[in-house]
N, C-alpha and C positions, 0 to 999 in steps of 0.2 A: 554169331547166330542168335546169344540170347538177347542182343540189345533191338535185333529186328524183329523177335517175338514181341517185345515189350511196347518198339512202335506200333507195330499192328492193334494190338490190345488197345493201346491208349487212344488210336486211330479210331477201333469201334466203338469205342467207350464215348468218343466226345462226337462221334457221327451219328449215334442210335438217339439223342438229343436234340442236338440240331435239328435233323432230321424231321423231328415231331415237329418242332416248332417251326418249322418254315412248311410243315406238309397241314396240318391243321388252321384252318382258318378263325380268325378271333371274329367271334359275333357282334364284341361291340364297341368294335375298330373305326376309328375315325379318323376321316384325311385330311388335315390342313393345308393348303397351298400357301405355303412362306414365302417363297420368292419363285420367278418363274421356272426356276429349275430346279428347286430342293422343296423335298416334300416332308414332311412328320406326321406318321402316323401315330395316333395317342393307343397305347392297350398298356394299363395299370403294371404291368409287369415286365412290359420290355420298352426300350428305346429302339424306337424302329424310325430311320431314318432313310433317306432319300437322296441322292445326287446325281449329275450327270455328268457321267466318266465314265472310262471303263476300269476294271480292278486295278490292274497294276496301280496306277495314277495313286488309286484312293487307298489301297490296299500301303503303299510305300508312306505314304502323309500318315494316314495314323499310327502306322507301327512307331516312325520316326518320330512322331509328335507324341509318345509313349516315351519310348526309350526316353525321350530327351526331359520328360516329368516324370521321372528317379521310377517309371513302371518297367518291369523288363518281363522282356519278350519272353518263354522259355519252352514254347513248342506253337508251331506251325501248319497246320493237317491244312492238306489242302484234300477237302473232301468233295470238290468236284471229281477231284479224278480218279478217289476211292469207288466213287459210286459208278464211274463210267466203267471198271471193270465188270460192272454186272450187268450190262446192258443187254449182251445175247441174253442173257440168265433170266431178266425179268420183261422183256422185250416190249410190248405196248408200254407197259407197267412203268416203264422208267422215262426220269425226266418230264414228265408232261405238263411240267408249265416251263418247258424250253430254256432253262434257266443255262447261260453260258459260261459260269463259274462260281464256285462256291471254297469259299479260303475261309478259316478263324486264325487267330490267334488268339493265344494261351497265357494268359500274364497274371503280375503278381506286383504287389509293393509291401516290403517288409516290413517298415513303420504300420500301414494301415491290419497288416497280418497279425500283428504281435500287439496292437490296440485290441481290435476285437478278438484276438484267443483270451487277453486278461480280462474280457466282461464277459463273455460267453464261448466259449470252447464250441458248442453247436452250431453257432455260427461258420466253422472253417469248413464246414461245407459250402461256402462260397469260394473257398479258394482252388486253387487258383480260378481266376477272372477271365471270362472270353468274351470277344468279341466275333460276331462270325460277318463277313459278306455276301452277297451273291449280286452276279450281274444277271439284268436282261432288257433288252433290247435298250444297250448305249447308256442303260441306268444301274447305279451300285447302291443296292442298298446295305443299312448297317447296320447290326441286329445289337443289344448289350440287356441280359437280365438287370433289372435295377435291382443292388442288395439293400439300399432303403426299405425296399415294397416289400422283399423277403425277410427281410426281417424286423417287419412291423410290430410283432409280439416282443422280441428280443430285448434285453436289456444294451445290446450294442445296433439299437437303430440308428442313433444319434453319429454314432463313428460311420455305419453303413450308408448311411444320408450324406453323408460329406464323403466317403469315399465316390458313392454315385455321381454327385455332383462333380466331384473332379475329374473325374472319369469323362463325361460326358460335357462337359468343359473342353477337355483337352480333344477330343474327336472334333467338336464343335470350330473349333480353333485350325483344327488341322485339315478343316474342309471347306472354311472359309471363302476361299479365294476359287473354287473348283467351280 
């Protein structure tokens, strides 16, 4: 009983965020059209990417394409389907940009953990690292705060700049071929 409290919790915890960020629009969001099927949209603070697929496909290539660059997985929300229990509850109100799934996941890398707690402890408020998805209509996009850009003040930019970059490397790599 108490570990399914504690999911729950951690379920709201990492959906009341999400949630902002895919329900608030960025003002001054910009679309690149990279190739005919993948798109990158530029907003300073997140890596907001673009492919055609549906989740599963995209959703399995990055975890794997993680796991396999020493990041591990270690929670899963799939907050589409949190949110679909409220659908009588909030009734017009929900979903209404038709969005067909919405999965994160929860990760972590211990070398880059234990870099930046020894330059800045304030910094671990970036940890753990998520990535979240949503599908809509036959397209995944891929959402990842950059810890670069959040911790541009910080004495551990330079570790969160390279963490970013690999990060985003490795997504890059794992969508390649999609």
């Amino acid at each position: 009983m108490r570990c399914y409290k504690v999911f729950k919790l951690l379920s709201i915890l990492f959906l009341i965020p999400m949630t902002t960020l895919l329900a608030e629009p960025v003002k001054q969001s910009i679309t690149v059209q990279e190739k005919s099927t993948n798109t990158l949209r530029l907003n300073p603070l997140i890596y907001d990417r673009t492919v055609s697929g549906e989740m599963d496909d995209v959703y399995k290539n990055i975890f794997t394409a993680l796991e396999n660059n020493s990041y591990f997985v270690i929670f899963e929300p799939n907050i589409g389907k949190t949110l679909s229990h409220f659908a009588k509850r909030w009734g017009d109100d929900y979903n209404k940009n038709k969005l067909k799934s919405i999965r994160s996941m929860v990760f972590c890398n211990s070398w880059y953990t234990n870099k930046i707690s020894n330059i800045d402890p304030s910094m671990l408020a970036l940890c753990p690292l998520r990535i979240t998805l949503y599908t809509k209509e036959k397209q995944t996009h891929i959402l990842f705060v950059r810890p670069g850009k959040i911790a541009e003040t910080s004495k551990a930019q330079k570790v969160a700049k390279e963490l970013e970059d690999d990060v985003i490397r490795t997504i890059e790599v794992a969508i390649a071929n999609m």
